[in-house]
N, C-alpha and C positions, 0 to 999 in steps of 0.2 A: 315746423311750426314755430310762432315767437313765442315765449312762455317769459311775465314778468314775475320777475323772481329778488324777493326782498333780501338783501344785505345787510350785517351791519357789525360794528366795532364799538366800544365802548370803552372808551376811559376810564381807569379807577379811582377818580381823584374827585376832591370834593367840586371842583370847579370845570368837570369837564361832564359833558352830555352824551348820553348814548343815542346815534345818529343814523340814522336809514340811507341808504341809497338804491334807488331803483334804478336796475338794471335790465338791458334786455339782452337777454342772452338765448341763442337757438340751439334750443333741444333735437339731438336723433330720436325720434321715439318711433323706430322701425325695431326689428327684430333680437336685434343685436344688444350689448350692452347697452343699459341707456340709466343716466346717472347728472341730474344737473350740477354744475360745477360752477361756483363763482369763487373765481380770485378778488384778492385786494385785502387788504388793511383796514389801517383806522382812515375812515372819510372823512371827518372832520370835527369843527367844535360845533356846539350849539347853535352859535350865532349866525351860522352860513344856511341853518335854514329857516324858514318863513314862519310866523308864530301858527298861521294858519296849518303849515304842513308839520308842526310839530302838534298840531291838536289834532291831525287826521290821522299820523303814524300813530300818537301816541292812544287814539280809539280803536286803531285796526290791532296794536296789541295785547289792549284790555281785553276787546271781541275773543281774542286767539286764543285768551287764557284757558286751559283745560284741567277740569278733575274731574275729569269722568261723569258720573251720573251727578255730581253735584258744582254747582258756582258760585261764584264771589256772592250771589243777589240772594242764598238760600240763608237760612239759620241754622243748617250745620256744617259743621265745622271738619273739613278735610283733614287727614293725616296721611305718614306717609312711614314707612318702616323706620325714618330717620330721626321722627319724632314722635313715633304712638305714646312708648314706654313715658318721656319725657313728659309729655299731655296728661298720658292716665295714669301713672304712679307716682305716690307720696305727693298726690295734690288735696287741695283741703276743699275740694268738691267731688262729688261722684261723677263716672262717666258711661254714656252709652255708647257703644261703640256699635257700628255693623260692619262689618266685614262683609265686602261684596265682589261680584266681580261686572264688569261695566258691560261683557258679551253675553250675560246669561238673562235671558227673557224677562222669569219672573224676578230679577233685581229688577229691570225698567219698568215694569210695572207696579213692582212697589216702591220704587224712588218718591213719587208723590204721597204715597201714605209717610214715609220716615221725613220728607219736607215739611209736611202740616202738624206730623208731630212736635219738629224740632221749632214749628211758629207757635204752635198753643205751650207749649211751656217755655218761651221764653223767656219769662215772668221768672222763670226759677232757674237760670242759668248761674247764679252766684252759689248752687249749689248743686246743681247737676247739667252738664256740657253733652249735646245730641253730636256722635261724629262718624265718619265714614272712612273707611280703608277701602284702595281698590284693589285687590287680589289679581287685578291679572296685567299689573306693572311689572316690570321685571324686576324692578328694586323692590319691591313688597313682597317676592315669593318668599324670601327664607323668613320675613317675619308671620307669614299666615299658616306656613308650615308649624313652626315654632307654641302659635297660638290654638293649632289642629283644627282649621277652621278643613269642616271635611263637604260641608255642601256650603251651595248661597242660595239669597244670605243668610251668615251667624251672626246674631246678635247678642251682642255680652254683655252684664253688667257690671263695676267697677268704684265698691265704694271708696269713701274718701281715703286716702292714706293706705290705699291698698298698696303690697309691697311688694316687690320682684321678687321672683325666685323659681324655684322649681314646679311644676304641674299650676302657676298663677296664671294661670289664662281666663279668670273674669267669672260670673255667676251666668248661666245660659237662661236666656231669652227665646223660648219658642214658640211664640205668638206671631202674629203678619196683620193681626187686624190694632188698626191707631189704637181702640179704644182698651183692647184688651192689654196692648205693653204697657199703654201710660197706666194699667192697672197695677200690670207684675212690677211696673218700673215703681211707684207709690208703696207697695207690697214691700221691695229690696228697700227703699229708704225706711219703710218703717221699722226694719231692725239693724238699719245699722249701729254697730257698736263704739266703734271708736269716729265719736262727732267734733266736728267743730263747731266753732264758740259762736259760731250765726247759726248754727242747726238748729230746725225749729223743733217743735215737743209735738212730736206725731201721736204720744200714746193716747187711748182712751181716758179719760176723767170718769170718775161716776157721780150720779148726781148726789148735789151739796145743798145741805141751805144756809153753809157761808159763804154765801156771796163773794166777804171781802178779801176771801182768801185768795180767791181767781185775778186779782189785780196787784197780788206779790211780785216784786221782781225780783227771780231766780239769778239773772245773767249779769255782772256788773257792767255799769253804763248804758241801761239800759232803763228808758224812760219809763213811769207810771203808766198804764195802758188809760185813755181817756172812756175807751169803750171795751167790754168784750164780747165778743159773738159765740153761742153756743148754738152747737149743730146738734142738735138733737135725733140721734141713730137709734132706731130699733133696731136695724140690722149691725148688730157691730164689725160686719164682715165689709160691708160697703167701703168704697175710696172716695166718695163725697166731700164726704169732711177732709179726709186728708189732702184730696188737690186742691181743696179750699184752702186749708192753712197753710200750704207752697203757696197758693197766688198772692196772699198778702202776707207772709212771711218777712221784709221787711219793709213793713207798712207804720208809720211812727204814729203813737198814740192810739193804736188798736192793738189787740189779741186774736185773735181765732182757736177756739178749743171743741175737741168733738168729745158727745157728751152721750153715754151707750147709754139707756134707762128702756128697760124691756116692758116694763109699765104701759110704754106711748102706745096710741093705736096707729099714729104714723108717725115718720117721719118731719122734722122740721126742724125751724130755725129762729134765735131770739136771742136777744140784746143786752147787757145791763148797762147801767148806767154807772158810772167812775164813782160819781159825787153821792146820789141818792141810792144806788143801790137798787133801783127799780128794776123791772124786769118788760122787759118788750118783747113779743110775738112779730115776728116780721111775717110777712104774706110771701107765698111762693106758691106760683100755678105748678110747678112741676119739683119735685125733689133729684137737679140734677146740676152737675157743675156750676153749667152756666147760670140756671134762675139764682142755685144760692148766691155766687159770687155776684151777679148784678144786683141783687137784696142789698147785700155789703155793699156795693157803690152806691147805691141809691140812699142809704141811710148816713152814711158817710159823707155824702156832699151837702144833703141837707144839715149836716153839721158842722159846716165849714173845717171837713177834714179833708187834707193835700191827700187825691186819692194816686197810688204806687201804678204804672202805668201796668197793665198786666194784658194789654193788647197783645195780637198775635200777628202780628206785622213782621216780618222777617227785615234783618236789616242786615246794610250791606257793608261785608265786615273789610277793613282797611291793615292792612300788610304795611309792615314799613319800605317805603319806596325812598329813599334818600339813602346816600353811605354806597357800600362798597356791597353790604346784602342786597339792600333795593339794586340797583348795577346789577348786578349777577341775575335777580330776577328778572328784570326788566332783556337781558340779553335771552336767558332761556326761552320768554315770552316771540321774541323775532322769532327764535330756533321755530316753534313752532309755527308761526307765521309764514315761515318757509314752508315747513312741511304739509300745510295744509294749502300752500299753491300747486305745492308737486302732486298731490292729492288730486286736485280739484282736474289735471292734467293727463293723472293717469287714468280718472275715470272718463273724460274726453274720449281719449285711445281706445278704451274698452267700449264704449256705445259704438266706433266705429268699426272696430272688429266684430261686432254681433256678440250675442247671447250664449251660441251654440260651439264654446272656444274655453278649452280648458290649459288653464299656465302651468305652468313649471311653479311658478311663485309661490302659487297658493296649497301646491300639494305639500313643497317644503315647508313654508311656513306654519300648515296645520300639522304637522307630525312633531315639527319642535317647537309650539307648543302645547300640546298632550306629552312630549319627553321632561321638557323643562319646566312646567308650571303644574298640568293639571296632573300629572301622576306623581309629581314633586308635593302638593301638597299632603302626601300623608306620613307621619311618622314610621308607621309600619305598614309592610305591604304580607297579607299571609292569607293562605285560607283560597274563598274562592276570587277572593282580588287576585292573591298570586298568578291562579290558574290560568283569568282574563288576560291579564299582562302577559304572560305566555303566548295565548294567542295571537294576542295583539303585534306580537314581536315577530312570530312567525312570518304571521300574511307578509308585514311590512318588508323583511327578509327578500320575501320571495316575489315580493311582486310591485313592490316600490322603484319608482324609476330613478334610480341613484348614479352617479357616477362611481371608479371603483374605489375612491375614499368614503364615502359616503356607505357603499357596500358593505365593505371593513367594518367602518362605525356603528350599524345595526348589527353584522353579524356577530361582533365583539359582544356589543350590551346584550346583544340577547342572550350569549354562550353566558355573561354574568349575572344574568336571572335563570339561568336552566341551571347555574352553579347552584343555587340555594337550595335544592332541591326539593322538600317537601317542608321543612323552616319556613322563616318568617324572615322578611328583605328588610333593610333597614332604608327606608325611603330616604333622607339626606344623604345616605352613602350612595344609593342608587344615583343620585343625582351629581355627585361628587364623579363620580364612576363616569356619568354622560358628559361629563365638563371635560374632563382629563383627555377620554376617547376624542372631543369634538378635537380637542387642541394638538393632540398626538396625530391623527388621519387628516389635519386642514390641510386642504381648504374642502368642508363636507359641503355647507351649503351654496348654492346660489344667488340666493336672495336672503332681501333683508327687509322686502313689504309686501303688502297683501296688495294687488294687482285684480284682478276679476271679484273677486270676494273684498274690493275696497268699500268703504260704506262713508254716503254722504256725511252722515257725524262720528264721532267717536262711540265706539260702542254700539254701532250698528252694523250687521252680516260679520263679517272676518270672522274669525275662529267658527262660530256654529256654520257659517256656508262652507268655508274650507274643510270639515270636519264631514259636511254632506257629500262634499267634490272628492274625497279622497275616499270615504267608502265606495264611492258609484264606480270613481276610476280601479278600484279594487277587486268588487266583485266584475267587471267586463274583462280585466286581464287575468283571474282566476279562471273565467269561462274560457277565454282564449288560449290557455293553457294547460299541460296535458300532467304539470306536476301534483296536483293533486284528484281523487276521484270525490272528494266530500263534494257535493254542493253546499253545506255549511259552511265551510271553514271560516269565509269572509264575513256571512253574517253571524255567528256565532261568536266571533270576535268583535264586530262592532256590538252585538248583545252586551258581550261582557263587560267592554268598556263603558258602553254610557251607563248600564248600572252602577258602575263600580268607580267610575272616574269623571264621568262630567259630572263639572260643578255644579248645575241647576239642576236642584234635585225634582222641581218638580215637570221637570223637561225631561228629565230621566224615569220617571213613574210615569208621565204620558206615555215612552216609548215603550216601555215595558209592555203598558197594559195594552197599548196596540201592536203589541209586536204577538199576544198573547192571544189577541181576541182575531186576528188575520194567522193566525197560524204558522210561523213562522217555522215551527220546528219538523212541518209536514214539507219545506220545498225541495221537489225530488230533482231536479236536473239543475244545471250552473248555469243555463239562462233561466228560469222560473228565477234563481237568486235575482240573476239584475234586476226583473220583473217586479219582483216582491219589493224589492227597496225603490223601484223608480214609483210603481204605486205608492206606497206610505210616504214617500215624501210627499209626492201630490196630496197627500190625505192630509197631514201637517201642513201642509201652507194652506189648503181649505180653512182648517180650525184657524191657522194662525193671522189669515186675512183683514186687514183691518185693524191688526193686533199695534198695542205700543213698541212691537219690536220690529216692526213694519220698516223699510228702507223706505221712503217718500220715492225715490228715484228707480227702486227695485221691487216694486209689487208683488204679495208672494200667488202668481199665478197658477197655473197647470201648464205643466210644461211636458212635451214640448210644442210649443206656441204654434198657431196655424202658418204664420210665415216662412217658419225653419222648418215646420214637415206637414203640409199640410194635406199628404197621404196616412200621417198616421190616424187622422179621426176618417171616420167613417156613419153615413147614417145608421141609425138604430134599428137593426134586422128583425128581433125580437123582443118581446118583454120578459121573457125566462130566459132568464141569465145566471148562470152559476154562479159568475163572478162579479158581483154588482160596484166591487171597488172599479171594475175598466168600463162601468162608464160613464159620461159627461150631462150634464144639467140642458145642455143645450139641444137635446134632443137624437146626438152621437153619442157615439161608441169609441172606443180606441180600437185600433187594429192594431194588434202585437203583435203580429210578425215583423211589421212596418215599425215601429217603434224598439224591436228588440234590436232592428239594421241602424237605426238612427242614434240608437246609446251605444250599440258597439265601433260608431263611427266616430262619433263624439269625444269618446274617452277613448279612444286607438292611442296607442303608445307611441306612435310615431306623429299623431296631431297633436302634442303637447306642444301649446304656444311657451316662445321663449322670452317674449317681451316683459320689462322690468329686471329683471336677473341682472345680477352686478356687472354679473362674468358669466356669460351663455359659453365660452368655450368650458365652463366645470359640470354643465347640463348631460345626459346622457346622449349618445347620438346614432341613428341605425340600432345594431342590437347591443350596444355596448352596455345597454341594462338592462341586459337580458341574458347575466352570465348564470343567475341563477336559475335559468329556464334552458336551459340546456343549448342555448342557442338559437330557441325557437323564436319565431316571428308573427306577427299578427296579417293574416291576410288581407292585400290589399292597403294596408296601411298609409301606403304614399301617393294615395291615389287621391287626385284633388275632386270633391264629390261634388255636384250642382242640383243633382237628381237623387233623392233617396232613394225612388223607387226603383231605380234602375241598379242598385248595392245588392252583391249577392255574397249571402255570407261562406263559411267555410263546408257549411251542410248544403249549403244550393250546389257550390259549386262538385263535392265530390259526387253527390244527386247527379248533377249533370252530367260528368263525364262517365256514371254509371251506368246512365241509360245510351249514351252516344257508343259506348263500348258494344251493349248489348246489341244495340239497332246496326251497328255493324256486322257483327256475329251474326244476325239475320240475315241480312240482304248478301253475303255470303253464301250462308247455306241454301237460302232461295236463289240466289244465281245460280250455285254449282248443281241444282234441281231441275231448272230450267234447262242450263248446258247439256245435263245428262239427256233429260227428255228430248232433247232436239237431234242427238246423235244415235236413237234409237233407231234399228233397221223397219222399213216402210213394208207391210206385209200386202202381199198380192192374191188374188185369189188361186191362182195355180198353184201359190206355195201350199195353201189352204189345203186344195185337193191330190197335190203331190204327198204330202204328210199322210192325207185320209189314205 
């Protein structure tokens, strides 16, 4: 196929342009290695192309730009391990930081809550900055390590002049609802201790009847206030008044002061005047943010005062793009404009290959990332994480399709987590340990992208689909295998990790409690396992339907879909059913024995697609991984399938040759019955009476 594929080179100088050329270059995207490649240099100066094509490149790599759940158009403000520290420490404004990671559900669905936060206080950005980390860059793990950010997302607080050093990882933020951080976040600025010289006076006043003391200026260079507004709190717990005095905090020729007096029967708000000292009642339907703060605008303009814009407009924040940093940006930006061609290419490939097609790609890429990221974020691993990581290590040992470097490489790390014994692992050394192994055993992996599990945007499917693909492929080659007799092992190990290791905790409390309320720990045979897990997945994409984590391109359906087996639904026999998870809203049923043939056909060790792989000759091939299975093989394996229904598994088929045995054994001994009978002597009546 033709795939256009963007180039480009960039001069470092002040008088040279970074320049695109488009190329058409033709991709193999069959079985084999497949890897786009463009040669070439610097293309040229600025001048050789058209102003037009340099306002259509230079939109295509605005569009490209990527920070994960957040962009250029938001009001907060991205970081990146190379400059957290820089941003949040010994700055003369506070900072909120979230640490997230961009594949975990509920991050994308509160990405909108932490946007509309970081628009309603922008008003107070000269003293406190709304920003984002994405935890599952690869340049970000050792700083969220570092910060022990242990689910997502954590949100930290960071007042002014906060200082680096040991156990300085920020004030915790446990809240998820807007109104309740801008609570704790108002809370944390009310005692901060060491202020700068625009920090405004958050403390309580109590009530005065000298007026003219309230229009002292405490702060030098600091104008006479024309007006001052008293928020009048019964409750002196309330944050009212204090996000009122952020929003015009610096507003010239006003004050804002909250004023506790337990006396009031409610709530309110009033004025005095500079000159006369009078005292003014403002009207407020509601005692809340916004009535008070529009009260102040409205008494304000009727005063010909320049009111402080405190709108919640997000605006869109400007990087420097000239020099030799803008240059380097601007080329990263292509980089990924490539990458999201080759993207857009490989999931082409993957609609034409069908649904029912499990990679090579996606099972490496989700093991290292749980090796390198998500078990990498904890400082210490001890206790029942340890025990998880164990498991976890085992299955992968034993039933991961590896080449025999790749082998080596799990059975190493794992012998250096069974080292530890009943201790506590030092998670950065663990990871230290998996760097050393990858580099000592290369070339381990194959791949270097997520292929079947690629997602229309960034931060959609990969890791949690790869994470579903490699348990499903787990528990089918568990069943298929005679090296263990648990039927937990597999799920008892994914139990253990998502508690204990995936980052969305509350993705991980979902699975729990379903894994708790389906019975998990009751599944007596290693097909009931596949069973069990092929159900609850269909139960989570039910729930998850519709959801903000929704692939546009990837619907999270029931699978598997009528086209790919459309023996395994069946009309609906009965209405008492034991098992009311198998079956369908449509008025079917599953049929599991049809379905148990269809995931053991699926995820067969020898159907692992090898498309995307750098280098498919470092893939496992026949039984070559399957040394830790004693050399056993999955039946049928390379058998190209068109017909489910005609798959006989390894129980049919020893069934069958059991009974063709038997049925032989019969028609034998009923032959040798007949024979006999037929050579019996023929009795005559003389013989009859000759005897008598």
């Amino acid at each position: 196929m033709v795939l256009r594929i963007f180039s480009a080179a960039s001069a470092r100088s002040s008088t040279a342009w970074l320049l695109v050329l488009v190329v058409v270059a033709t991709v193999d995207l069959g079985t084999g290695p497949w890897l786009a490649r463009v040669d070439g240099g610097a293309v040229g100066l600025r001048d050789q192309l058209s102003v037009y094509e340099q306002r259509l490149y230079k939109r295509q790599i605005e569009e490209s730009e990527n920070s994960g759940l957040y962009d250029a158009t938001d009001a907060v403000i991205s970081l990146t391990a190379a400059n957290l520290k820089q941003r949040v420490f010994n700055q003369p404004h506070a900072s909120l930081v979230e640490f997230y990671n961009s594949y975990c559900g509920f991050c994308r669905r509160f990405a909108p809550i932490w946007k509309q936060l970081a628009a309603d206080i922008l008003g107070w950005q000269k003293l406190v900055r709304v920003t984002a980390l994405d935890c599952s860059r690869d340049e970000n793990n050792a700083i969220c390590r570092e910060f022990e950010v242990m689910a997502y997302p954590t949100i930290r607080f960071f007042a002014p002049y906060y200082a680096d050093g040991e156990q300085k990882i920020g004030e915790p933020v446990k809240e998820h609802d807007g109104q309740r951080i801008t609570d704790r976040l108002v809370e944390y600025m009310q005692h901060v201790e060491n202020k700068p010289t625009n920090w405004p006076n958050l403390t309580t006043i109590n009530r005065t009847d000298d007026k003219a003391a309230l229009f002292d200026v405490t702060s030098p260079g600091t104008a006479r206030p024309k007006y001052v507004y008293l928020i009048n709190e019964k409750d002196g717990n309330a944050t009212v008044g204090l996000q009122a005095i952020l929003d015009f905090h610096d507003t010239t020729g006003v004050a804002v002061y909250r004023v506790h007096d337990p006396s009031l029967t409610a709530n309110g708000l009033s004025v005095v005047d500079g000159t006369s000292l009078s005292v003014i009642n403002l009207p407020i339907d509601e005692f809340s943010r916004e009535k008070v703060r529009e009260a102040i605008r409205t008494h304000m303009r009727q005063h010909h005062i320049i009111v402080t814009d405190v709108s919640t407009r997000s605006t869109k924040k400007t990087d420097a793009g000239q020099g030799p940093a803008g240059a380097a940006t601007t080329e990263q930006n292509i980089s990924a404009l490539m990458e999201q061609k080759q993207e857009a290419a490989i999931r082409a490939k993957v609609r034409e290959l069908g649904a029912s097609v499990v990679y090579q790609a996606d099972l490496e890429e989700a093991i290292r990332f749980a090796l390198f990221h998500e078990i990498a974020r904890f400082k210490t691993i001890e206790g029942d994480r340890l025990v998880a990581l164990r498991n976890f290590m085992n299955v992968l040992v034993r039933y991961f399709p590896f080449n025999d470097n790749g082998r080596r490489f799990l059975t190493e790390l794992r012998q250096y987590v069974l080292n530890a014994g009943e201790e506590r692992l030092d998670g950065e050394a663990f990871v230290a340990r998996a760097k050393a192994l990858e580099t000592e055993r290369k070339p381990v992996f194959a791949s270097n992208h997520w292929i079947g599990c690629s997602g229309s945007k960034e931060g959609l499917r990969r890791y949690p689909c790869g994470l579903w693909t490699l348990f499903h492929y787990l528990t089918v080659q568990a069943a298929e295998s005679d090296l263990s007799n648990n039927p937990l092992e597999v799920l008892e190990a994914m139990h253990g990790y998502i508690k204990h290791y995936f980052g969305c905790s509350e993705c991980s409390q979902h699975f729990q409690q379903m894994a708790e309320r389906n019975r998990i720990w009751q599944v007596a045979t290693k097909d009931d396992a596949v069973l069990w897990l092929w159900s609850n997945h269909n139960e989570v994409n039910k729930r998850l339907a519709g959801d903000a984590t929704e692939d546009p391109e990837h619907p999270k359906a029931q699978f598997p879909a009528v086209a790919d087996c459309a023996q395994c639904r069946r009309k609906l026999l009965t209405n008492h059913h034991n098992h009311q998870q198998y079956t369908i809203e449509d008025g079917n049923e599953w049929n599991l024995l049809e379905v148990l043939r269809y995931l053991k056909h699926m995820y067969a060790y020898d159907r692992r697609h090898l498309f995307g792989l750098h280098d498919s000759s470092l893939a496992p091939q026949g039984s070559e991984g399957r040394a830790e299975w004693g050399g056993a093989a999955a039946s049928g394996a390379q058998t190209s399938y068109h017909s489910y229904g005609n798959v006989l598994s390894d129980i049919d088929i020893r069934f069958s040759a059991l009974l063709y045995v038997t049925c032989i054994v019969m028609i034998v001994i009923a032959i040798k019955m007949v024979v006999k009978r037929g050579y019996r002597k023929k009795m005559y009546p003389h013989d009859i009476l000759g005897k008598v």
